[in-house]
N, C-alpha and C positions, 0 to 999 in steps of 0.2 A: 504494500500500500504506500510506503514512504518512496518508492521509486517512482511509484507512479503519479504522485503524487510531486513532487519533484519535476518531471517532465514535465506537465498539465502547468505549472506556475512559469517554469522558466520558458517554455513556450511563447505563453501566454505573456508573461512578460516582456521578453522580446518585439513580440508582433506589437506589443500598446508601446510599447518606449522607444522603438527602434527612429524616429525622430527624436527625441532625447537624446540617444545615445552618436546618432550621427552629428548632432548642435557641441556635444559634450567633444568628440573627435578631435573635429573643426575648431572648436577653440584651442584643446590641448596643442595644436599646433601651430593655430596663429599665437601663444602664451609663449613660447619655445621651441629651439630647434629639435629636430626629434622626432620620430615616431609617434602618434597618438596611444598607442595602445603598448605597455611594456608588460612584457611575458618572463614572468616570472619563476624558477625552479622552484619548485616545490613538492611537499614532502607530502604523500596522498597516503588509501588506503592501501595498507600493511609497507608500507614504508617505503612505497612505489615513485621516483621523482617525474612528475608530470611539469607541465607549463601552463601556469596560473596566468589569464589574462586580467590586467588593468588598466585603468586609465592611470597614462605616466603623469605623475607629480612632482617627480625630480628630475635632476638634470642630467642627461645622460652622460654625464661622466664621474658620477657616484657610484661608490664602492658598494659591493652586494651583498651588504650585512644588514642588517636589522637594523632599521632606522636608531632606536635606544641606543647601540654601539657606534654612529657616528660621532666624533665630534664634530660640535654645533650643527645638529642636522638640522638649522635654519636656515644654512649657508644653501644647505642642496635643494631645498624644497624650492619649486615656479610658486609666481605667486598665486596662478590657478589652483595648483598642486594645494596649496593651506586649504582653500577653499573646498575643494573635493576633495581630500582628507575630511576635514569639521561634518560637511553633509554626508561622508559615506559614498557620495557619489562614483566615487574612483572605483569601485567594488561592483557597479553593476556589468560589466564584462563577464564576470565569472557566470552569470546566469550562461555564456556558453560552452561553461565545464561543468554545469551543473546539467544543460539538456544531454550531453553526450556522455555521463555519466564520471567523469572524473572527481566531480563534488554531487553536495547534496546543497538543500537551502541550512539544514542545519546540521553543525557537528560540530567538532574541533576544529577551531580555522587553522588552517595548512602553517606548518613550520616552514620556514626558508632551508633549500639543502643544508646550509653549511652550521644551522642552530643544533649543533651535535647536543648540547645539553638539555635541552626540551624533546629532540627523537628520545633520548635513549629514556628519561624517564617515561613518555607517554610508553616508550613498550613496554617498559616494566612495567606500568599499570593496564598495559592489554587496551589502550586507547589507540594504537595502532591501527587494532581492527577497523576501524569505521571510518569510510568516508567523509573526509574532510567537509566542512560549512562554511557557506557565508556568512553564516551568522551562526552564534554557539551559547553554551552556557554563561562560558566563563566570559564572552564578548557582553555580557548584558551584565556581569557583573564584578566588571572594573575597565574591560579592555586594554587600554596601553598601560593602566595604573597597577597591572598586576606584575607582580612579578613569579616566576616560573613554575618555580615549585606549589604555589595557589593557583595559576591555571590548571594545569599537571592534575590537581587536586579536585577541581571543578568541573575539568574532562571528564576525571574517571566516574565523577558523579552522576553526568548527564550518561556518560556508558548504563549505568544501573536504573535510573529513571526514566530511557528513552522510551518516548511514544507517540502518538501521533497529535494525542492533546497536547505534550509537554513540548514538543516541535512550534505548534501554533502558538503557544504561549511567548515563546523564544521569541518567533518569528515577529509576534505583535510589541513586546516589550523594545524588540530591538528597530521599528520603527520609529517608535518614541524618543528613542534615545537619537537617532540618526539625526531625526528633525532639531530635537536638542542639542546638539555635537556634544555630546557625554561621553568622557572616556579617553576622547582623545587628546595625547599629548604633545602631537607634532603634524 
């Protein structure tokens, strides 16, 4: 049901937004030089590295570490980039790893290849298993403010709690939050 469920949103979302998402492109690159859309390594379900699409918000000659381990990663953000970071907007690309199955709308949002220290815990806690979210537990409850070992912890939560109520919950809290840019700290 969650797969199908899944398809039926990012479908559907695509077909209503796809003027959104082409307005969103267009500017990413009239904002900087660059590709609109930056594809990112990422760490999938059972530890499979897939290419996470987004909308680019830094500049493309930053290092591919986790925004937190920049220094001053205010230097590297466009100044569109702040702005679709705060709204979340930068994130609606994935709705095309979400129709073709490489995410879901909810789960553990994908680690970057090289965050050896959040894989290895997420496998130890058997969070490896599940297809990676756009949106997740632990995203609704702190997102950038967390630090590791409390996502890690909040993964494995939602691992034992998953369902299709506790998905729609996710999914609704973490519009609220998007429209509030909560969370985010860069």
């Amino acid at each position: 049901m969650k797969r199908l469920f899944d398809i039926a949103a990012a479908s559907a979302g695509l077909l209503v937004l796809w003027p959104v998402l082409l307005a969103l492109g267009l500017a990413v690159r009239l904002d900087s030089p660059g590709p609109a859309i930056h594809w990112s390594r990422r760490v999938g379900r059972d530890n499979q590295i897939f290419a996470m699409p987004k909308f680019r918000t830094m500049r493309t000659d930053t290092p591919d570490v986790a925004t937190h381990l920049l220094t001053e990663p205010e230097r590297w953000i466009t100044p569109l980039g702040r702005w679709l970071r705060r709204s979340s907007l930068d994130e609606l690309p994935q709705l095309w790893s979400v129709l073709v199955g490489q995410m879901s709308l909810v789960g553990p949002r994908p680690a970057l290849f090289n965050q050896d220290d959040l894989i290895a815990l997420r496998t130890e806690a058997g969070v490896h298993r599940l297809r990676p979210g756009v949106t997740g537990w632990a995203q609704i409850n702190g997102r950038d403010d967390l630090p590791i070992d409390e996502k890690v912890r909040l993964d494995a939560e939602y691992l034992t709690k998953r369902s299709f109520l506790f998905d729609l919950r996710i999914i609704l809290v973490t519009a609220r939050a998007a429209v509030a840019a909560q969370g985010v700290s860069h």
